[in-house]
mmCIF file of the N, C-alpha and C atoms, coordinates in Angstrom:
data_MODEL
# 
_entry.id   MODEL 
# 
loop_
_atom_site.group_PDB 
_atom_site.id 
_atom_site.type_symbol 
_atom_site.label_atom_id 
_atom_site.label_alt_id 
_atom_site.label_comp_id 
_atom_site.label_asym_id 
_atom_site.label_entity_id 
_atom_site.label_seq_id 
_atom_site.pdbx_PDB_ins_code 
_atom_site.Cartn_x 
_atom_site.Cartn_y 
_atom_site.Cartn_z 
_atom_site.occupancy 
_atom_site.B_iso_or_equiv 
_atom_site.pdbx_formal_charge 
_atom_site.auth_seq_id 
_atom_site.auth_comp_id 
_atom_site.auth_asym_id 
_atom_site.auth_atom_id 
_atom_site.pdbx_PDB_model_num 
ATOM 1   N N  . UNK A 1 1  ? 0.979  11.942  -5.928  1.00 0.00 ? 1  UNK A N  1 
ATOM 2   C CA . UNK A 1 1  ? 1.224  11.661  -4.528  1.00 0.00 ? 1  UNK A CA 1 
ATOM 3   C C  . UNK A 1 1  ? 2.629  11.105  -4.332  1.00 0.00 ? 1  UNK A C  1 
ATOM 4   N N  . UNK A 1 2  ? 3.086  10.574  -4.673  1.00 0.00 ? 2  UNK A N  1 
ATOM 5   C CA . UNK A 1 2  ? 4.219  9.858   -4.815  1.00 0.00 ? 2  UNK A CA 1 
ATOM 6   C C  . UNK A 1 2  ? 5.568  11.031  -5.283  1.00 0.00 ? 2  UNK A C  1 
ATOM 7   N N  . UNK A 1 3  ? 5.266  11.552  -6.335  1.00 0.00 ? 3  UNK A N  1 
ATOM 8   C CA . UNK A 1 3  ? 6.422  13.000  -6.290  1.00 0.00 ? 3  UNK A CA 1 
ATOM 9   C C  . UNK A 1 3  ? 6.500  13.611  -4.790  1.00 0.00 ? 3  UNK A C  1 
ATOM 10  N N  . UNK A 1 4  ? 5.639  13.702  -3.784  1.00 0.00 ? 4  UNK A N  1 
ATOM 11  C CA . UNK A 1 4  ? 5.308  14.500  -2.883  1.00 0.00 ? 4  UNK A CA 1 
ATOM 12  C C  . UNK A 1 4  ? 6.411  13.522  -1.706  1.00 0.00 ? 4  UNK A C  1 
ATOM 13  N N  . UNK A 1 5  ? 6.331  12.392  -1.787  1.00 0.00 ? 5  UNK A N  1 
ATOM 14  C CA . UNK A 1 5  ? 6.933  11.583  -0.333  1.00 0.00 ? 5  UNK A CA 1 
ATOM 15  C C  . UNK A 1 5  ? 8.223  11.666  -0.582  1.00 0.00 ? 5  UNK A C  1 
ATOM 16  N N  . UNK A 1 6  ? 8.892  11.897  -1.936  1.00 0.00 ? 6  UNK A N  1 
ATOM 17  C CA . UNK A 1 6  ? 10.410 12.112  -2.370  1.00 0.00 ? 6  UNK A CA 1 
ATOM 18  C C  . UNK A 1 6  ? 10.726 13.105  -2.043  1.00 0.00 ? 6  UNK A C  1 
ATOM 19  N N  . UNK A 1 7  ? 9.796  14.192  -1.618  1.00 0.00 ? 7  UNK A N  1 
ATOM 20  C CA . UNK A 1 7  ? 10.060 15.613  -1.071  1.00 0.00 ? 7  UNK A CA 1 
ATOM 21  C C  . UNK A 1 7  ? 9.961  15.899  0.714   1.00 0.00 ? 7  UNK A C  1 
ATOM 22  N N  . UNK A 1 8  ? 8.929  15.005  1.180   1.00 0.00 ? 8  UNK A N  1 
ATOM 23  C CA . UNK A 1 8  ? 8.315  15.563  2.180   1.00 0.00 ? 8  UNK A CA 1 
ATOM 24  C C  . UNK A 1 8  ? 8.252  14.205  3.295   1.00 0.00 ? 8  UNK A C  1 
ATOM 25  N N  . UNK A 1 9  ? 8.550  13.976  4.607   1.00 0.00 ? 9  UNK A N  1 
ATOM 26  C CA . UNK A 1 9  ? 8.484  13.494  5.437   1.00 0.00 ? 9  UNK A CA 1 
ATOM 27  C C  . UNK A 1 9  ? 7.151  12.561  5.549   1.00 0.00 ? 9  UNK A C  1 
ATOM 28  N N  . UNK A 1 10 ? 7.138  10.896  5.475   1.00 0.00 ? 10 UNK A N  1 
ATOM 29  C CA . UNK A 1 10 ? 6.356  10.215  5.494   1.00 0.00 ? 10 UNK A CA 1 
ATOM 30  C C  . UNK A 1 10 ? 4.999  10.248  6.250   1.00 0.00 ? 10 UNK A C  1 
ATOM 31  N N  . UNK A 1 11 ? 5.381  11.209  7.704   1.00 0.00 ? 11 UNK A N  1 
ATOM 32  C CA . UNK A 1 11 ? 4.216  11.485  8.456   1.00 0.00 ? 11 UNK A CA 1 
ATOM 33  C C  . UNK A 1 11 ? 3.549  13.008  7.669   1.00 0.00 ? 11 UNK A C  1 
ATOM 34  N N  . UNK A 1 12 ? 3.898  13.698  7.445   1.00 0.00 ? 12 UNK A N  1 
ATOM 35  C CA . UNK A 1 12 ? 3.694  15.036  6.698   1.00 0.00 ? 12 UNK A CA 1 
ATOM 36  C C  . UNK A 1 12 ? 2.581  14.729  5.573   1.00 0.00 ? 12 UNK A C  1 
ATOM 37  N N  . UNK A 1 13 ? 3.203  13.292  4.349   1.00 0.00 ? 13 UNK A N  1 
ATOM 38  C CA . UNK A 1 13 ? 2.195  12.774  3.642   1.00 0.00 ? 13 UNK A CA 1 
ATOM 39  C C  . UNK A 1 13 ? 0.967  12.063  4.258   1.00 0.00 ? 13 UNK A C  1 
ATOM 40  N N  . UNK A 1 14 ? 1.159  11.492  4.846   1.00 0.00 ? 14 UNK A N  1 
ATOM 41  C CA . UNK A 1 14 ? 0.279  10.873  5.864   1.00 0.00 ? 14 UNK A CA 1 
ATOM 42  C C  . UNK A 1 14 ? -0.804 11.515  6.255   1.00 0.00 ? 14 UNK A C  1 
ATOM 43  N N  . UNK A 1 15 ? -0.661 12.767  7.190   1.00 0.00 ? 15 UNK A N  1 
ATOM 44  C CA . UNK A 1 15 ? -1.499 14.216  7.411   1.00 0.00 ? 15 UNK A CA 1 
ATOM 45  C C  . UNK A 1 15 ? -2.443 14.339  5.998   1.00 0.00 ? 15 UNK A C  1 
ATOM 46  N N  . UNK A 1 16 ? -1.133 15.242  5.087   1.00 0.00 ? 16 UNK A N  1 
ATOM 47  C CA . UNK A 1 16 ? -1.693 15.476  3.556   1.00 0.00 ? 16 UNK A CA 1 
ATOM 48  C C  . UNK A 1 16 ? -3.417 14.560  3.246   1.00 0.00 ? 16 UNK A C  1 
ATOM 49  N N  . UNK A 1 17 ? -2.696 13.242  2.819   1.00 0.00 ? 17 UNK A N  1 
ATOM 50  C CA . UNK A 1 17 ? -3.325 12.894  2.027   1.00 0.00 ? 17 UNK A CA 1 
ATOM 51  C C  . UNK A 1 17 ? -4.490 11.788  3.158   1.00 0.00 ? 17 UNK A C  1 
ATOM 52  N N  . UNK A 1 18 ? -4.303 11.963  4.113   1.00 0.00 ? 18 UNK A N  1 
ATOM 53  C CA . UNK A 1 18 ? -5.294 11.072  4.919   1.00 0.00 ? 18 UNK A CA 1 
ATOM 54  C C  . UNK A 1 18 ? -4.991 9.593   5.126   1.00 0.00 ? 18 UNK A C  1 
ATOM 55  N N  . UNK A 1 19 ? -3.592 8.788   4.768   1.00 0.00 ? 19 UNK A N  1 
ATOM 56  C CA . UNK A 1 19 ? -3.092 7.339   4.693   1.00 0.00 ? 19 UNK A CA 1 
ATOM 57  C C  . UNK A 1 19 ? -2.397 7.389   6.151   1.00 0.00 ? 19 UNK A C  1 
ATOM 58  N N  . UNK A 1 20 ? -2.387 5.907   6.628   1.00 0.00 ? 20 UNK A N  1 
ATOM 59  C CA . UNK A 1 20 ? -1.571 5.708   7.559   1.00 0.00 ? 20 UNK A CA 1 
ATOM 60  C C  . UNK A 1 20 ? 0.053  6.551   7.449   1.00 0.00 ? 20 UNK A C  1 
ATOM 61  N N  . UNK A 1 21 ? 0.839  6.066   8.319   1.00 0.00 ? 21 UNK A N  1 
ATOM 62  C CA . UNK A 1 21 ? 2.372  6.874   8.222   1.00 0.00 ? 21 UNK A CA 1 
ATOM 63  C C  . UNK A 1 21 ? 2.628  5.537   7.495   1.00 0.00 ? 21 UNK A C  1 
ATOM 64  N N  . UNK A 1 22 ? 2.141  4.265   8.003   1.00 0.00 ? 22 UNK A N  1 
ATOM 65  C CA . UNK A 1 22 ? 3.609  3.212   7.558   1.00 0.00 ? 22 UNK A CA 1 
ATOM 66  C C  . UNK A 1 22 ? 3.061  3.413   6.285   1.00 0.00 ? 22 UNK A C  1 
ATOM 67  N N  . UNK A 1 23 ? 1.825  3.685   5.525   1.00 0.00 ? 23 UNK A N  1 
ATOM 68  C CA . UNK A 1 23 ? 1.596  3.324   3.981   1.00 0.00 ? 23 UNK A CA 1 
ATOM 69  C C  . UNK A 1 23 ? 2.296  4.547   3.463   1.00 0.00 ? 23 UNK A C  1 
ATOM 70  N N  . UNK A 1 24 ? 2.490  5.547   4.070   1.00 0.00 ? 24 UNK A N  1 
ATOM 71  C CA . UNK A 1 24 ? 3.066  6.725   3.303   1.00 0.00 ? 24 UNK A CA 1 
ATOM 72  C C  . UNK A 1 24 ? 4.786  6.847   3.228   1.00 0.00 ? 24 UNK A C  1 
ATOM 73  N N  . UNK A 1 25 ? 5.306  5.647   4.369   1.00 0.00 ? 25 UNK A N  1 
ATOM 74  C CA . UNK A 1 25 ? 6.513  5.325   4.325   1.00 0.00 ? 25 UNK A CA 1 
ATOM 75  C C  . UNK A 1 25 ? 7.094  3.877   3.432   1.00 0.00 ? 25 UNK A C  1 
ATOM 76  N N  . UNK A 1 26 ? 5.710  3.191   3.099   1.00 0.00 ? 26 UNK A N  1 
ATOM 77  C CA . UNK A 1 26 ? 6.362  2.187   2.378   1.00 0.00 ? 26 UNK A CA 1 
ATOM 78  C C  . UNK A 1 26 ? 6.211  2.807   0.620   1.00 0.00 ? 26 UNK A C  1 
ATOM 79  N N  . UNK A 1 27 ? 5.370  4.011   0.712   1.00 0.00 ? 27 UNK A N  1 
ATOM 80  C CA . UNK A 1 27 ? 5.652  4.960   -0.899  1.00 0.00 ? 27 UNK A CA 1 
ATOM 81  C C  . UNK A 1 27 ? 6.690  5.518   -0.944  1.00 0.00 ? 27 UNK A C  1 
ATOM 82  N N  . UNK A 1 28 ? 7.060  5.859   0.005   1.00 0.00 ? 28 UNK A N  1 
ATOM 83  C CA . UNK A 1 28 ? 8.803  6.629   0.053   1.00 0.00 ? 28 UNK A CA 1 
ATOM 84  C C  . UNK A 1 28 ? 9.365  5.605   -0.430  1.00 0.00 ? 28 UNK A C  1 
ATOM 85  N N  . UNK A 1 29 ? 9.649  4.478   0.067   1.00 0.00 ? 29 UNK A N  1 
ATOM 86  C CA . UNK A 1 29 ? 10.520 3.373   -0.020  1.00 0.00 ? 29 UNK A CA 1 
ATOM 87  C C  . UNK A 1 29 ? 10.254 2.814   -1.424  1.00 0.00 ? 29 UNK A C  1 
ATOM 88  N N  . UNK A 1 30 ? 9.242  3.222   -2.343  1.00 0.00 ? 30 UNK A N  1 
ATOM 89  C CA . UNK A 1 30 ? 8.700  2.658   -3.428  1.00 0.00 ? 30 UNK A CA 1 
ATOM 90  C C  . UNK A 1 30 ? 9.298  3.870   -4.719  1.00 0.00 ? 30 UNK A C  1 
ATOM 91  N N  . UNK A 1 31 ? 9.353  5.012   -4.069  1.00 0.00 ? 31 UNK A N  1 
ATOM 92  C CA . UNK A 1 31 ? 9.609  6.527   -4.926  1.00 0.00 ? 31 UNK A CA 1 
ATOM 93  C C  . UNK A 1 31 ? 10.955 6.509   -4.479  1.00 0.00 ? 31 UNK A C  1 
ATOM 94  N N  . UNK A 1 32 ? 11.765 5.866   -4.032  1.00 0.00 ? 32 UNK A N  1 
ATOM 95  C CA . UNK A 1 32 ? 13.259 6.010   -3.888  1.00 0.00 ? 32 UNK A CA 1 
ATOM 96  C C  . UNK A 1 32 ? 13.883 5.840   -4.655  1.00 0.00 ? 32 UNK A C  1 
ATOM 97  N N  . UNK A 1 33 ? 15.153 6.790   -5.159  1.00 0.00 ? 33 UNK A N  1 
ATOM 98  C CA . UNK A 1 33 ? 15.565 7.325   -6.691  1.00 0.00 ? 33 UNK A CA 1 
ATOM 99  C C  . UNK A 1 33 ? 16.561 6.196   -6.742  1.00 0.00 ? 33 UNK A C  1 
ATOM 100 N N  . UNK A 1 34 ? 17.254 5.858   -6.168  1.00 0.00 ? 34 UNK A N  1 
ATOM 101 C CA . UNK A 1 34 ? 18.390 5.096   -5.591  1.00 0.00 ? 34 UNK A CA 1 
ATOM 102 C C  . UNK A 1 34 ? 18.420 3.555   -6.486  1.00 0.00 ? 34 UNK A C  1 
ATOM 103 N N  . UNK A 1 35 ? 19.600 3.191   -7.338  1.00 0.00 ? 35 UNK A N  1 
ATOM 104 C CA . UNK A 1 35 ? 19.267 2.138   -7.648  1.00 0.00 ? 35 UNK A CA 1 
ATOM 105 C C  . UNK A 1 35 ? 20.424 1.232   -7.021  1.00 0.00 ? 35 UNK A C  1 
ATOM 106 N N  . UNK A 1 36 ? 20.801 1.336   -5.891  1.00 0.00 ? 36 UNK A N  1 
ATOM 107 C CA . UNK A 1 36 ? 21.998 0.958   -5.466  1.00 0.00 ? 36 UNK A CA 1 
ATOM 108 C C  . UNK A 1 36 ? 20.884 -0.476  -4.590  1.00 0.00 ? 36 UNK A C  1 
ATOM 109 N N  . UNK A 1 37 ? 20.012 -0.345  -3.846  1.00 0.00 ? 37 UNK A N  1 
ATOM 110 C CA . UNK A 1 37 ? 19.436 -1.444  -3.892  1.00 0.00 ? 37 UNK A CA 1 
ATOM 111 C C  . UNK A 1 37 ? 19.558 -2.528  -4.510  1.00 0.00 ? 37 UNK A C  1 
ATOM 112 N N  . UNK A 1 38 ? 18.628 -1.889  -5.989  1.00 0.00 ? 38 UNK A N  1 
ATOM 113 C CA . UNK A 1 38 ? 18.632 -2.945  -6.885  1.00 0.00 ? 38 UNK A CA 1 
ATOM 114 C C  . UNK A 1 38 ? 19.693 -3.570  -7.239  1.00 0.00 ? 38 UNK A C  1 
ATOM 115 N N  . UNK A 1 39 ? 20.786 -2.865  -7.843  1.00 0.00 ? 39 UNK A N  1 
ATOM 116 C CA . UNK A 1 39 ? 22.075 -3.398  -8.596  1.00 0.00 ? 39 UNK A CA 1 
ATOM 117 C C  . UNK A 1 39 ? 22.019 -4.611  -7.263  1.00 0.00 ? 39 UNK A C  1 
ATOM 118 N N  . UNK A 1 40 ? 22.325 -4.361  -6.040  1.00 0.00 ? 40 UNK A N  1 
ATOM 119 C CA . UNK A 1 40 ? 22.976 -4.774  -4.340  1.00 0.00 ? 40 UNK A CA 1 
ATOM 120 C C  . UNK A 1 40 ? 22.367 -6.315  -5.501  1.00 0.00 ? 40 UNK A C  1 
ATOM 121 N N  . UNK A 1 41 ? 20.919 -6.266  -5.042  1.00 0.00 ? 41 UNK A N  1 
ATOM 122 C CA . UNK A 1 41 ? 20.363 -7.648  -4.847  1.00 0.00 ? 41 UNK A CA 1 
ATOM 123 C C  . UNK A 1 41 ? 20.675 -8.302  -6.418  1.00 0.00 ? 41 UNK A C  1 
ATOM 124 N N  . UNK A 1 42 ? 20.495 -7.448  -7.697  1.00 0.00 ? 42 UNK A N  1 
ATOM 125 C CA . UNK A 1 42 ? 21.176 -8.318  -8.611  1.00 0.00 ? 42 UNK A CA 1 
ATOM 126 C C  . UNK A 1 42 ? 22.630 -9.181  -8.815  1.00 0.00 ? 42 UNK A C  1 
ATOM 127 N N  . UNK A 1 43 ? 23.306 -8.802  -7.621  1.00 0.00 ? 43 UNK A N  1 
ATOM 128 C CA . UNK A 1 43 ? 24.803 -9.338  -7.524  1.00 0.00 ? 43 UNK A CA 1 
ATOM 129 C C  . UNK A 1 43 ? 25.564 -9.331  -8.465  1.00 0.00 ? 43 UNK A C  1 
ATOM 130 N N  . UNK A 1 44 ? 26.757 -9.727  -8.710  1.00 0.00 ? 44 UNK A N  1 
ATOM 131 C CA . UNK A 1 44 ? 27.752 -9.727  -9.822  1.00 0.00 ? 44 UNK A CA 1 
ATOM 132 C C  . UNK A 1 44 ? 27.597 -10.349 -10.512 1.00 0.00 ? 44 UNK A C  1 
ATOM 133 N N  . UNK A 1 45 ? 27.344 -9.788  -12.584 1.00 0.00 ? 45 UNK A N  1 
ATOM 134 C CA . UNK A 1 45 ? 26.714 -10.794 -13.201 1.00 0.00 ? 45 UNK A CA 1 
ATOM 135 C C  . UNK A 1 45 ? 28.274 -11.542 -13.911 1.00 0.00 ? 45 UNK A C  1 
ATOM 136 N N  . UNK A 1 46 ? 29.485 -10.928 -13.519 1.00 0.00 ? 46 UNK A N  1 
ATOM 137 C CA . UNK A 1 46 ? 30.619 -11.877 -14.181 1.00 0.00 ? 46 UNK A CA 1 
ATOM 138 C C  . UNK A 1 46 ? 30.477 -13.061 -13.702 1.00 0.00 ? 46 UNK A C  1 
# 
């Protein structure tokens, strides 16, 4: 399920699999490839 929200529009999964939109948008936000977040909040370790 989660390969699927990296592909496909949060309401689209939603439909799919029978979950609310916001739960199928906070899996997007969970399946996001992106580690620019993370690094963000680890800050500068010099």
């Amino acid at each position: 399920m989660i390969a699927n929200v990296t592909h496909l529009d949060a309401v689209v999964v939603s439909d799919l699999f029978g979950i609310a939109p916001k739960t199928a948008h906070k899996w997007a936000q969970y399946a996001d490839t992106s580690w620019a977040a993370y690094l963000a909040a680890q800050g500068n370790p010099q």
